[in-house]
N, C-alpha and C positions, 0 to 999 in steps of 0.2 A: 343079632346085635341088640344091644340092650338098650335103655332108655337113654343111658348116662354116652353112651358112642354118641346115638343118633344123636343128640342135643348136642354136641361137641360138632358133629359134620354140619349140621345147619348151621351153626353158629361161622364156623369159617366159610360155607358157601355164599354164608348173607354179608360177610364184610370182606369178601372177594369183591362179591358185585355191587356193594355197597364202592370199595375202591375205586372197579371202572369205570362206575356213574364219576364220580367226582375226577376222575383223569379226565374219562370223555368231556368234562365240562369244560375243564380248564382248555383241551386243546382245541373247543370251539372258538371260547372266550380268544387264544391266545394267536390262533390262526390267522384274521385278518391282521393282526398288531405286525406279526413275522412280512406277512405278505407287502405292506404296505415297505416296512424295513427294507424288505429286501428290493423292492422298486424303485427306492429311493435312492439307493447304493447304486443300482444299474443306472441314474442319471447323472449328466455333468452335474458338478458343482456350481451355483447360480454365480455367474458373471458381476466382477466386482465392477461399481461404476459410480459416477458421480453424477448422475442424469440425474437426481433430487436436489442436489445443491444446483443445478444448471438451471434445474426448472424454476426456482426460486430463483434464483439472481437475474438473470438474463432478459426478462421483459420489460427490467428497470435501465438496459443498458441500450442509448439511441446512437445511431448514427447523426455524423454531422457533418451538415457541408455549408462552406461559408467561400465568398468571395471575395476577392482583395484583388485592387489594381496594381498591374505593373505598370513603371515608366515606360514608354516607348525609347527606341534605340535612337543613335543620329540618323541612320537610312529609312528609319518608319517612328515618324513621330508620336502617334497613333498610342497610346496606354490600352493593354491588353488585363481583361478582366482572367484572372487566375482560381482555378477550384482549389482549395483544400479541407482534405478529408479528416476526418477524425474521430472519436467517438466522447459518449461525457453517457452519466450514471444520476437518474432521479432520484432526488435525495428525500423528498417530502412530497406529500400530496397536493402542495401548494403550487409545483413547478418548479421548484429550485433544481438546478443540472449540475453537479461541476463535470468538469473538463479538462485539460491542459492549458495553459496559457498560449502556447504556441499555435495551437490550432485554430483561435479564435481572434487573436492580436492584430490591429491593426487594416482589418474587413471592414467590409460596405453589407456585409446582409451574412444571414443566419441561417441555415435552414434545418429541422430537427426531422426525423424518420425514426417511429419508434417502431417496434416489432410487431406490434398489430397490425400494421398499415397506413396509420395514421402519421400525419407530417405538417406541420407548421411551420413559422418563424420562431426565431427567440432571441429575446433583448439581453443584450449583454449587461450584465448588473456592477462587476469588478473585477478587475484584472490583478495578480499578485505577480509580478516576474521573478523574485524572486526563489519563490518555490514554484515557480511555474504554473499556478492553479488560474482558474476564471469558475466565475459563476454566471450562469444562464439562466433567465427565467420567460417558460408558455404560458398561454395562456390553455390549458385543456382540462379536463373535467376525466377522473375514473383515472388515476397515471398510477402506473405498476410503480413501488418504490421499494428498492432494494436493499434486504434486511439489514440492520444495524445492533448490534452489542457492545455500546461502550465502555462495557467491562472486560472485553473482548482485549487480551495481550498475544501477539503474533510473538511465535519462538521460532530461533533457526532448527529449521528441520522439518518447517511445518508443511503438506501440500498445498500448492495454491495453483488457483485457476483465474486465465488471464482471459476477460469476455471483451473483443470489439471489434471494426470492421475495418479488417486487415485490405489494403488495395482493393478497398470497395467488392470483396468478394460477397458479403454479407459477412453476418455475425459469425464469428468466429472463435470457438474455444483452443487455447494450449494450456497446457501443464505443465506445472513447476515446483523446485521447489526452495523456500526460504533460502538461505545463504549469506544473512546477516539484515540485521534491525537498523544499524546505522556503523558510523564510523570508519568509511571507507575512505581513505586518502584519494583525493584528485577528484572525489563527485560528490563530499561533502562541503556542507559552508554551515555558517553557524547558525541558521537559517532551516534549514531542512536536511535531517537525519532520515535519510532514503533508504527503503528497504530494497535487497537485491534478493533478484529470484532470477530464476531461467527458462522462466515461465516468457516464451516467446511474444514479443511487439513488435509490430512490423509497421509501417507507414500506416495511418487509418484508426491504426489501434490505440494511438495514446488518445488520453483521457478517459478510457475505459476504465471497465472494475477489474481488481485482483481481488476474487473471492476463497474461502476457505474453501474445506472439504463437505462444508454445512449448509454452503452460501453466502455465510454473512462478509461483506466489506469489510477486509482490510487493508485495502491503497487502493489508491488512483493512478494509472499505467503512465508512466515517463517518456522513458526513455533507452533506448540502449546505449551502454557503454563505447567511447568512441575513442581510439586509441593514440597515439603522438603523432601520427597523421592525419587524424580524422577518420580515419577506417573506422566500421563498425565491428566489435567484438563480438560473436556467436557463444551463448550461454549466459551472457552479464547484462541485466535486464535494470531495470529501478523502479518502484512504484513510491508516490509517496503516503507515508501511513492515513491510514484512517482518520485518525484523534488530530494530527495535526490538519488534516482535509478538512476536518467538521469546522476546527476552530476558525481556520480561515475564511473561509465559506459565512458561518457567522459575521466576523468580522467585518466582510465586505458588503453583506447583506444589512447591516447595519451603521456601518461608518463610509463606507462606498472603497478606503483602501485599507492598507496595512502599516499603519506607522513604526519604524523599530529604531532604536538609536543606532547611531555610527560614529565608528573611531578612527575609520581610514587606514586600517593596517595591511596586513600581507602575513599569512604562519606560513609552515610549512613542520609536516611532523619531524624533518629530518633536525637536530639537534648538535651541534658540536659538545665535546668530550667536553666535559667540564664539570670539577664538583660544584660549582653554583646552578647549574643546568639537570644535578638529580632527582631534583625533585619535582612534581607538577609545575608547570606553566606552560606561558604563551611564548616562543620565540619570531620573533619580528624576519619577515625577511622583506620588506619593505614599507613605504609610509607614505600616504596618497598626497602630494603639496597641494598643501593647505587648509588641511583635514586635522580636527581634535586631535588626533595625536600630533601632529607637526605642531601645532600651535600649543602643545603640552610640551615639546621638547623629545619627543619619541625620538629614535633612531631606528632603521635596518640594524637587526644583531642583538638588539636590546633584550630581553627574557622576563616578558612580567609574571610576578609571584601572586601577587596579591591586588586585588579589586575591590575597593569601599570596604576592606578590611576582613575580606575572606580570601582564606588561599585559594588559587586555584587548583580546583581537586583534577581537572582535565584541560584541556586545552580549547574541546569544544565546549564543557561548561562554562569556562570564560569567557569565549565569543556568545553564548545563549546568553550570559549576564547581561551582556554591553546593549545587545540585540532587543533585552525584553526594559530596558531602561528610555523612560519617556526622552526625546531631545530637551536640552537646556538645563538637566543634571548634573551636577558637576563628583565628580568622582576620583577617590584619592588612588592612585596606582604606584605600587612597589615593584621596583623591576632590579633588574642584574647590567651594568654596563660593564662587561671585563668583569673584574675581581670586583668592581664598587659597587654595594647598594643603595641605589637613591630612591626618592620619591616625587612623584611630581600630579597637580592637579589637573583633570581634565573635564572638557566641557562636555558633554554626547551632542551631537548633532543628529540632525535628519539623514536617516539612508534612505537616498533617490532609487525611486521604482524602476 
């Protein structure tokens, strides 16, 4: 073999094994990466869940028990002190609570159970019945308060979770989901645009939080849906929004209630056929005697167009107009009686809590 072989064979025996160094490297290098890979494929998928939004919301959501006397009967004269239950949601560090209105309305005492263990009394600051809200204020020191994004907009379709204490069972999660922002016939008023979910409340639970998938607040729990007998409807839930909760809450915490004007009317979305009726408005199906509209000349049937000189773009735009108008304003209204359009002035009065 001569010089020029032999330097040819070394040469390929050295970047042979020159090769398998660098294979062998790679498949040390590359071997735990596979292994790990392949462990990871042999386990379930991590369980989806909402235990970080719970944990965050929930220790701001208290239980509530307050008491109210009943009359006694003709055969037991006697007034029997009545429990009811409810829940409400700390809103600040300060001890502001809200609640539902119904749960606290009309009571001799208060009494709060947060989730740590701890329980107090707590003074009722405002009541609003028409959106149903109250505000509650402790006196306690370190209060869990339940996150807030006021740039925070709820869409349908959104998950939401409803925290309170269902028939005193303790705290209680269900799930649900959006189903509409507002504008539901027969559980709207011009007052409060309720959000529906299916997010289960059961006796206990109203005044509770409906929180997102994140935690943060967006309504305060109602009510469920109750049908042309009174029956309860399973699925059809209401909470009311956030942004309208805070402002209330404000409102009463400052002014003690909630002033809104009134006109003393009656809608109904249903409409007769009519081209003066195609376009936005209010149709009348009744008139309270002796209420600013009566005393404007309103009728049942009438179809108002126009408010202080803006169309009506909705029906509950129109009633939020009348609603966010101080009483003692007086207000030019364009309406439809039959074929004729008239106009006539009206006063706002005070709508009774």
């Amino acid at each position: 073999m001569n010089a020029a072989t032999a330097k040819s064979w070394l040469s390929y025996i050295l970047r042979s094994v020159l090769l398998g160094i660098v294979v062998a490297a790679l498949v040390i290098w590359a071997l735990p990466l596979l292994e790990a890979w392949q462990a990871k494929r042999q386990q379930p998928d991590e369980a989806f869940s909402f235990a970080t939004a719970v944990n965050r919301a929930a220790p701001a959501v208290v239980n509530i028990y307050s008491m109210s006397e009943q009359r006694g009967s003709y055969y037991n004269r006697r007034n029997n002190s009545v429990l009811r239950l409810g829940s409400g949601v700390i809103m600040d560090n300060v001890g502001h609570i809200i609640t539902a209105a119904h749960v606290v309305a009309n009571v001799s005492s208060v009494q709060i159970a947060l989730q740590d263990g701890r329980q107090t009394s707590a003074q009722v600051i405002g009541i609003d019945n028409v959106t149903d809200l109250a505000v509650l204020r402790v006196e306690l020191d370190n209060l869990p308060v339940i996150p807030q994004n006021d740039e925070l907009r709820t869409r349908v379709g959104d998950v939401v979770l409803a925290i309170g204490n269902p028939l005193n069972l303790g705290q209680t999660i269900t799930q649900g989901i959006v189903s509409a922002t507002g504008g539901r016939m027969g559980v709207i008023n011009s007052h409060a645009d309720l959000l529906q979910m299916d997010a289960v409340i059961n006796e206990g639970a109203s005044g509770g939080a409906l929180v997102n998938s994140q935690g943060y607040l967006v309504g305060i729990n109602n009510a469920q849906f109750r049908g042309p007998a009174g029956q309860g409807v399973e699925g059809i839930y209401f909470a009311v929004p956030y942004t309208l909760a805070k402002s209330i809450m404000r409102t009463l915490i400052e002014e003690g209630e909630v002033v809104r004007g009134y006109l003393g009317i009656q809608t109904s979305d249903s409409v007769p056929n009519s081209r003066n009726y195609q376009r936005p408005g209010i149709f009348l199906t009744g008139v309270d005697d002796g209420s600013p509209a009566a005393q404007a000349g309103l009728q049942p049937n009438d179809y108002i167009v126009d408010i202080a000189g803006e169309p009506i773009t909705s029906a509950a735009d129109g009633l939020a107009l009348i609603s966010n108008t101080k009483p003692g304003v007086e207000l030019t209204v364009t309406f439809f009686r039959g074929d004729e359009e008239l106009t006539t002035t009206v006063t706002i009065g005070k709508l009774p809590n």
